[in-house]
C-alpha positions as CSV (number, residue, x, y, z in Angstrom):
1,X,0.0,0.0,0.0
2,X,1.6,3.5,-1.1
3,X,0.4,6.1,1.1
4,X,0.6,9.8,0.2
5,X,0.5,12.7,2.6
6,X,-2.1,15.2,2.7
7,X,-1.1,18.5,2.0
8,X,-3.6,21.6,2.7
9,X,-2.4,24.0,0.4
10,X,-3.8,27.1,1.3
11,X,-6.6,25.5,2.8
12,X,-7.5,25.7,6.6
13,X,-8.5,22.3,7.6
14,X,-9.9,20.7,11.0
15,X,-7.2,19.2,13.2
16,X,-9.7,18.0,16.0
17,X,-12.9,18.1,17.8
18,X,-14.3,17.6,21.1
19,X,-17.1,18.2,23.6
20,X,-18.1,21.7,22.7
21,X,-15.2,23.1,20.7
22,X,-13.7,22.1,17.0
23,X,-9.5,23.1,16.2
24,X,-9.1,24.3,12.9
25,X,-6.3,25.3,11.7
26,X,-4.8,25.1,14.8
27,X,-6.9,27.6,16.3
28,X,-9.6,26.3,18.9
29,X,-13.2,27.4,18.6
30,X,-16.2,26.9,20.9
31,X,-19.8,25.6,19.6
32,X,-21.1,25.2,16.1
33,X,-18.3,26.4,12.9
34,X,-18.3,27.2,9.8
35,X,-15.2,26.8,7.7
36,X,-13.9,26.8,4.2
37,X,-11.0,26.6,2.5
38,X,-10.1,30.3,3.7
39,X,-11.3,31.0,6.6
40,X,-12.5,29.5,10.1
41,X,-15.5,31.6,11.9
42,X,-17.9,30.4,15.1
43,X,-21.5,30.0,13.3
44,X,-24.6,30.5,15.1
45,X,-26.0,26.8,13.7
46,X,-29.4,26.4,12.2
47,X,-30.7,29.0,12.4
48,X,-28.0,31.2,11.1
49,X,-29.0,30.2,7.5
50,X,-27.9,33.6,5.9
51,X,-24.1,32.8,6.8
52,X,-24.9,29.2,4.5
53,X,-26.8,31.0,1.6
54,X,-23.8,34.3,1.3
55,X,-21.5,31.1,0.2
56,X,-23.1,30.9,-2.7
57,X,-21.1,31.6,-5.6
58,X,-17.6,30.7,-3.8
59,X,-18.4,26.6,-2.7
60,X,-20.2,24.0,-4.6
61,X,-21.1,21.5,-1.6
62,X,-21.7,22.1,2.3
63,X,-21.1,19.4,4.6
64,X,-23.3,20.0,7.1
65,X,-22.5,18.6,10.3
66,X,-25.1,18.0,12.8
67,X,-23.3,16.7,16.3
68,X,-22.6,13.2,17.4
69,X,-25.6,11.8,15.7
70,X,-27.3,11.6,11.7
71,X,-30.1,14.2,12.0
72,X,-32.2,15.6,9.1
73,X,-31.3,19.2,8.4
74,X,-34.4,21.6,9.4
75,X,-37.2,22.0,6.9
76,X,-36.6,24.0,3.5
77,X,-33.2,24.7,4.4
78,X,-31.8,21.8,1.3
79,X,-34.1,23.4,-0.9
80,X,-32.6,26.7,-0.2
81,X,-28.9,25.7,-0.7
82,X,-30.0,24.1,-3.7
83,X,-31.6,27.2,-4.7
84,X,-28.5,29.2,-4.1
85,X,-26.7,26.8,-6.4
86,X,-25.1,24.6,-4.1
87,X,-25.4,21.0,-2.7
88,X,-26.0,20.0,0.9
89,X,-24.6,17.0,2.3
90,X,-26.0,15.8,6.2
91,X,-23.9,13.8,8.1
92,X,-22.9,13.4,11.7
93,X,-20.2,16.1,12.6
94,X,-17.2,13.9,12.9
95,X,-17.9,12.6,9.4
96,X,-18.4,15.9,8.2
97,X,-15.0,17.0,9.1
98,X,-13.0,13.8,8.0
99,X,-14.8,14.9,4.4
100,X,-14.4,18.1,4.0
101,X,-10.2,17.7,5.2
102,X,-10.2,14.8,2.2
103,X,-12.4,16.9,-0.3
104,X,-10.5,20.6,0.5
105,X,-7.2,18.4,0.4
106,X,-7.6,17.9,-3.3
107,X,-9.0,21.9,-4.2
108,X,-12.3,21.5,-4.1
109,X,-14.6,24.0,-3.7
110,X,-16.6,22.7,-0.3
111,X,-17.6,23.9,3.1
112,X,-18.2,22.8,6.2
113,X,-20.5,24.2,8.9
114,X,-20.6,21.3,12.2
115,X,-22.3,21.4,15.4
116,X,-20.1,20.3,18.3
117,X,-20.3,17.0,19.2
């Protein structure tokens, strides 16, 4: 097996997680996040749908990470990604991050907004 080491680029990804806080980029931040390739801010979580929609344009899928457990993301908010022009991908948060590290690893143009865990 040949294995290859990631390298970020330019890209800020998640180093870790915990109860409560994610590190991204080596920097630690309490409660829900949202990052992408740029940038690391605290999000206000669901209902802080504005901050999603303004990365319109800029990302083409948002993994959206929903805490320890699979939950469905709240009503309308897919169909208002989708609207914007982007995908939305649910998962539980520590999935979320392991795909958006892989997925930003290789340049694409994703996000990630997670609830703590």
């Amino acid at each position: 097996m040949k294995l290859n080491e990631v390298t970020f680029r330019d890209a800020v990804p998640v180093d870790g997680y915990g109860p409560g806080f994610f590190r991204v980029g080596g920097t630690v931040l309490q409660g829900a996040v949202l990052v992408t390739a740029g940038r690391a801010t605290q999000w206000q979580g669901l209902e802080d749908q504005e901050a999603l929609l303004s990365l319109a344009g800029t990302v083409d899928v948002i993994f959206l990470g929903m805490g320890q457990d699979i939950a469905h993301a709240p009503t309308g908010l897919r169909a208002q990604i989708e609207a914007a022009g982007m995908g939305l991908e649910v998962m539980n948060s520590p999935a979320a991050c392991r795909t958006y590290n892989v997925l930003v690893s290789e340049g694409r143009r994703v996000a990630l907004a997670a609830l703590p865990v």
